[in-house]
N, C-alpha and C positions, 0 to 999 in steps of 0.2 A: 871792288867798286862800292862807293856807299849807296846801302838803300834808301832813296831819296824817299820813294813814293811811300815803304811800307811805313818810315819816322813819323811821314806828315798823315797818311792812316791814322797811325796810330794818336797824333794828337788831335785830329779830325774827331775822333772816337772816344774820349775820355770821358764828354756825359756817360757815355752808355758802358765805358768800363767802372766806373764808381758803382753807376746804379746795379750793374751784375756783382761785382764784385759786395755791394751789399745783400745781394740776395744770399752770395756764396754764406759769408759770415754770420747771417741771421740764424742760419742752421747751428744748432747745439751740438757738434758733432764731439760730443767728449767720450774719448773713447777708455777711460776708467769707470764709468759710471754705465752699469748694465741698464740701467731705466734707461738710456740712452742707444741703445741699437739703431735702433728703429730712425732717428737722426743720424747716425753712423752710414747708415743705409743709402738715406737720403743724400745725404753729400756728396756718396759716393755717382750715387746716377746723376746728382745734379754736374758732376766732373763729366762722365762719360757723355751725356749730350752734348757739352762743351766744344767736347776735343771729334766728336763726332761731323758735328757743324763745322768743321775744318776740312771735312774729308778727308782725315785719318779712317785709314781699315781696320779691322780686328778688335774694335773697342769694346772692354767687355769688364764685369767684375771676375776678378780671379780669387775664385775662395781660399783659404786659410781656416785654420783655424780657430781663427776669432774673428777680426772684421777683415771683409775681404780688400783686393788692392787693384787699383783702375790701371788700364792697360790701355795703350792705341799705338799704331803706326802707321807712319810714313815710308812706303818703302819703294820709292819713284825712280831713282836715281843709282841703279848697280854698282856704276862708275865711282862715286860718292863715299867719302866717309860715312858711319852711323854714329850718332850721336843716340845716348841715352838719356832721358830728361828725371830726374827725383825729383820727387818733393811727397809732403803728405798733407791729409786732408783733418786729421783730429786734433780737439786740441786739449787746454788742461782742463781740468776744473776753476769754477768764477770764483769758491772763497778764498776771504770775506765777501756777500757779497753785498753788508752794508757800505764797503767804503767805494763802490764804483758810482760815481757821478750820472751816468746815465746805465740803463741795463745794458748786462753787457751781451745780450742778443741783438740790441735794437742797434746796429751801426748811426754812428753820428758822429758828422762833421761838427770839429770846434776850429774854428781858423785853418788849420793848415792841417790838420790831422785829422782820422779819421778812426772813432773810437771802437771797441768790440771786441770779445775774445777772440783769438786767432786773427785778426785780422792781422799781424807780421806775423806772428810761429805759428804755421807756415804759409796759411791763405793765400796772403798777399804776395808774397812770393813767387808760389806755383802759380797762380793767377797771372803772374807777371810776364810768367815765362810763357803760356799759354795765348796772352795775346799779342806776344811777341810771333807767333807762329802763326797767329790768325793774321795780323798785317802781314807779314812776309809771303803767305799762301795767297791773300789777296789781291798781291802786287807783284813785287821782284820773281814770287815764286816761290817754293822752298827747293833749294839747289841742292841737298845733303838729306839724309834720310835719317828719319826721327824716331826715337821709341820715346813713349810718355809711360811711367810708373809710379805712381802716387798711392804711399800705403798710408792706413788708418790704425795704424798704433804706435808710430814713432814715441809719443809721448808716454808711452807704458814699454818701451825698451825695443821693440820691434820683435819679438820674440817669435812669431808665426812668421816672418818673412823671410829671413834667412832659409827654410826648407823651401817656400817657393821658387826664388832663386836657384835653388840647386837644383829643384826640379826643373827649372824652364831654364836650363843654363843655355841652349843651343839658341832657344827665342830672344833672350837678351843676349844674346853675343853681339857686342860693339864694341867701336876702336877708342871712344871716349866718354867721360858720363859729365852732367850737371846736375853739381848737387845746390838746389836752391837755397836747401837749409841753413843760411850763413848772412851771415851783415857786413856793414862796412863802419868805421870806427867815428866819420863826421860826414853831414852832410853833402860836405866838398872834397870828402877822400876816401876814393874809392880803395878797395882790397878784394886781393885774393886770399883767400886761408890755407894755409900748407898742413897745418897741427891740430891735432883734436886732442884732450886731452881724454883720457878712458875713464871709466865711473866702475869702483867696486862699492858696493852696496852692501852694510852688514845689522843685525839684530843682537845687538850683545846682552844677554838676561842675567842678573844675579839675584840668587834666588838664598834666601836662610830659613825662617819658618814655613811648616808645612800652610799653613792660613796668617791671615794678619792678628794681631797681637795687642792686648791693651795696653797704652803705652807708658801708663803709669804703674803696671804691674808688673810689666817687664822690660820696661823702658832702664837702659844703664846696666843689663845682664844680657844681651843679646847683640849682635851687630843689626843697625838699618841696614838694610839691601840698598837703600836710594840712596845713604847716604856715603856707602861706600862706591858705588857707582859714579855719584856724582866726584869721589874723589880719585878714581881709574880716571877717569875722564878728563878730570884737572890735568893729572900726570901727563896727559899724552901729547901732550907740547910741554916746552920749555920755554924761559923767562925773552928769549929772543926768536921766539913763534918756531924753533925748528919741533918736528915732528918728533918722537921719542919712541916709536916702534924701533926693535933693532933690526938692524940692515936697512932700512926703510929707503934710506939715501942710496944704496949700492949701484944699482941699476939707471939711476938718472942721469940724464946725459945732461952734457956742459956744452951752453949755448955759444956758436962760432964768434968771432968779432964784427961777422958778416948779417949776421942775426942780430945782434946786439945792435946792430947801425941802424938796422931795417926798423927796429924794434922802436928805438931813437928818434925817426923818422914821423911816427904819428903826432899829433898833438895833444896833449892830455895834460890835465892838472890834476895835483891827487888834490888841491881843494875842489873841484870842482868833481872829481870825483864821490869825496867824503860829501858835499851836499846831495849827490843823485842818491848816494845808497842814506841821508838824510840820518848819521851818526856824529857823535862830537869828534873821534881822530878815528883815524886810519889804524890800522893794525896789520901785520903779516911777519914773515920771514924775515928776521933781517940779514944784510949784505947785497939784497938785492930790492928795483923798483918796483911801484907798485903795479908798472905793464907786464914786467916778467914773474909777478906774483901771480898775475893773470893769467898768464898761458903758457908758462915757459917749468912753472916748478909744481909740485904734487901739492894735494891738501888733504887734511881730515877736520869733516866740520859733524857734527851731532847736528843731526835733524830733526829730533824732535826725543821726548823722556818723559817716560809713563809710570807711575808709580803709588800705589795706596789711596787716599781722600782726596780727591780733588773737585770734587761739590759745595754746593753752596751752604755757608754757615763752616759747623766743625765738627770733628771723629775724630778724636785724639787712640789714630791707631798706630802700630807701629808695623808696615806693610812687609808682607811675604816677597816679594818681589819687587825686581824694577827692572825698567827696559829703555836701552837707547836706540835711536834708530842712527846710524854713521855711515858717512857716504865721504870714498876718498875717491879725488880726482885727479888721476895717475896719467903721469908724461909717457912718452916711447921709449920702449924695453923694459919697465915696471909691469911683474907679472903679476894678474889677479890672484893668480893660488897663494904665489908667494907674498904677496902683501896679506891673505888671508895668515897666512900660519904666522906670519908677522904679528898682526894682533894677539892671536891664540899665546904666542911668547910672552908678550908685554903683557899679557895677563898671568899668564902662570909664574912672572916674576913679580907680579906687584900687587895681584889680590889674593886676602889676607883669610888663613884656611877658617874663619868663621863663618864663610857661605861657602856657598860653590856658585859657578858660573858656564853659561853654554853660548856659542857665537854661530847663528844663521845667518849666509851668504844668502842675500836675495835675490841679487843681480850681478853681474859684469860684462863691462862692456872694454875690449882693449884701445889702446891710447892708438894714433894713427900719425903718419907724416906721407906725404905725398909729392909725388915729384912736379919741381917746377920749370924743367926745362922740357916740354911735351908743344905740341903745334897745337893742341886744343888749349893750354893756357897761353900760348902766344898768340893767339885768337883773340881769349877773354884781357889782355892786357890790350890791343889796342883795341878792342870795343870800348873798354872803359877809358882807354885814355880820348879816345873822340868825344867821349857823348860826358866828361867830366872835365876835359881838358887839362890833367894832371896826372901824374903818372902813377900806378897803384901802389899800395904799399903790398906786401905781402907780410899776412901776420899769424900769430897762433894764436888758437881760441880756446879760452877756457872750458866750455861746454861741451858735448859729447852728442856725437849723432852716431848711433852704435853702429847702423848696416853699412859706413862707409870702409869699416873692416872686410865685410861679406863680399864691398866691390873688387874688394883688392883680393882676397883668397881665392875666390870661387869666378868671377871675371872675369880675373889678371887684369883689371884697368882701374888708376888710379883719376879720381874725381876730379875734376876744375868746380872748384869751390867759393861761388861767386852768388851771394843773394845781397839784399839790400834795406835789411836790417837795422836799425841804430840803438845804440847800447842806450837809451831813455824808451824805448819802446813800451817798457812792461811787461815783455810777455811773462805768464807764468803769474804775473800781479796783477792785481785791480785797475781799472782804467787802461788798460793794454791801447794801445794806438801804432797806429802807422801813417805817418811823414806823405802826403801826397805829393808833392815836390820829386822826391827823394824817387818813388813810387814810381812817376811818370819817365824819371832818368834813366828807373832800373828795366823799364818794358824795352825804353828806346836800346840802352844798353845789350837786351839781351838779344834785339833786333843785329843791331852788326856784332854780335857775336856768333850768331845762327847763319848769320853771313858769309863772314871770316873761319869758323870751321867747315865749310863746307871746301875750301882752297886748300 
């Protein structure tokens, strides 16, 4: 039955979810930056009265760690499915933060958007979801019984949460989750996400003098460490963007024809791509597009390269060191170890014994696929085809939300992956926004989904 009453709540109420939802965002809730606890803190409780105010029981911060993770339930209905609600509450750092047009604490409306960090990854989001539950408790009722879990480190890998989970594995036992974490690819078409792809994280150092070196004294008798760095690193693609670690390919899997359709299916221009990421061409893998470059194949991109003088004016030295930072973005069944020792080879075959060199793993997170034939995604397909009027696509997403591995190990239940996102957003960039339109689709949305999983 469509929830009449909790939709028209809901858009009865959208001064007053802007205005909360600006409140949510004003919070600096960055949870890399230690000056910032105390914000961390605050978001946190500003969630838990929230979801309080609904008459959820149990609502509480659950320590960790590091920052803790807000908890509530619903639990009315024995008869009823449970449903599990993700999302988190931190979010990146603002640099640059000369290029943000307005601060990005201060939320503002420009036409149709609404600017701020975090206000899509994840705020707006969880927020979405949140007062999807307030209308529905308001009204219809809530017919299904609810857990809310919203942690504050996703954006630093979630590292303290996964032991949470194991610990409270009996208190989250449900038959289904919603991971808010996720977008949709256009205004007017909605998606489910099946695919995450997994992030390994590595520091590769090479290092030749004991100190840095004057470079005209021994400049032409010594190897640069940068400048051989910089030439590993050339190597590790070839003239047609494929990857150059050995085996790197072995474990990748080959997309269906049924994927490939689905994939097909969205709308996209790679000029219109090539102007948002605002470059002269495109670049990737060739043999394949630029969607399935996106979500469907691995990457390795250099993050960033540290190395001797880099101040103002000049120091003609020749540095002891240098450092990359490299982050590969591994498909299903590409193993982090193995893609570590992967590098460790491609190094021991191609740099050159005038230095030496050492590679720390910082992070990994494994790549994830999820199933699409489940009654809680047949749920979120026609919630979204009501309240979009088009049928969803189901797609893979480049990005990596690490704990949706956690839900499937340690859970047994695999996510309906439905947030409402749009790839212009910014998040993680200056001027970050979120789509109010989009925003007000995605409440209504998550309304007869909250609905529809409860049948």
């Amino acid at each position: 039955m469509e929830p009449t009453k909790a939709i028209q709540y809901a858009r009865d109420h959208r001064a007053r979810y802007l205005a909360e939802l600006k409140d949510l965002v004003a919070i600096p809730s960055i949870s890399t930056l230690s000056q910032h606890k105390p914000d961390i803190l605050r978001a946190a409780e500003w969630l838990t009265k929230q979801i309080a105010a609904m008459g959820f029981k149990n609502v509480e911060l659950m320590p960790t760690a590091g920052h803790p993770v807000v908890y509530g339930e619903w639990l009315n209905t024995p008869s009823k499915p449970t449903l599990l609600v993700y999302g988190h509450y931190d979010v990146q750092p603002v640099d640059p933060l000369n290029e943000w047009t307005t601060p990005p604490f201060e939320p503002t409306v420009r036409g149709e958007n609404i600017y701020a960090r975090g206000v899509s990854d994840n705020k707006g989001q969880i927020f979405a979801a949140i007062k999807a539950l307030e209308a529905l408790s308001k009204n219809e009722g809530l017919s299904l019984n609810v857990k809310i879990l919203i942690e504050g480190e996703e954006e630093i890998g979630s590292l303290n949460l996964p032991p949470v989970i194991a610990q409270h594995k009996d208190k989250l036992k449900c038959d289904s989750i919603l991971n808010t974490d996720m977008g949709i690819p256009d205004p007017n078409l909605p998606a489910l996400t099946y695919g995450l792809r997994g992030l390994a994280y590595f520091e590769v150092w090479v290092y030749g003098s004991a100190q840095d070196l004057h470079s005209g004294v021994f400049g032409g008798s010594v190897a640069n460490p940068a400048a051989v760095l910089c030439e590993l690193i050339a190597g590790m693609h070839d003239a047609n963007g494929h990857i150059t670690l050995p085996g790197f390919y072995d474990k990748v899997r080959t997309l269906s024809d049924e994927e490939r359709a689905e994939i097909a299916r969205r709308p996209f221009s790679d000029d219109e791509w090539r102007k948002t990421a605002n470059v002269p061409q495109l670049f990737g893998e060739k043999g394949f597009t630029t969607l399935e470059r996106l979500g469907a194949r691995p990457t390795l991109e250099v993050n960033g390269i540290l190395s001797g003088f880099t101040g103002e004016g000049s120091k003609t030295v020749l540095p002891a060191k240098a450092m990359a930072k490299i982050s590969m973005r591994l498909v299903p069944y590409q193993d982090d170890n193995a893609v570590e020792e992967q590098l460790k080879e491609y190094l021991r075959r191609h740099a050159p014994p005038t230095v030496r060199w050492e590679v720390n793993k910082i992070v990994s997170t494994p790549a994830v696929l999820v199933k699409r034939d489940t009654p809680a995604v047949h749920a979120a397909i026609q919630a979204l085809q009501a309240t979009f009027g088009v049928k969803p696509v189901f797609k893979l997403e480049g990005g990596t939300v690490g704990i949706v591995s956690t839900f499937q190990s340690v859970l047994g239940v695999d996510p309906v992956q439905m947030g409402f996102g749009l790839p212009d957003d910014n998040f993680h960039s200056p001027n970050e926004r979120l789509h109010l339109p989009t925003h007000y689709r995605g409440i209504e949305t998550y309304i007869r989904f909250f609905a529809a999983a409860a049948n």
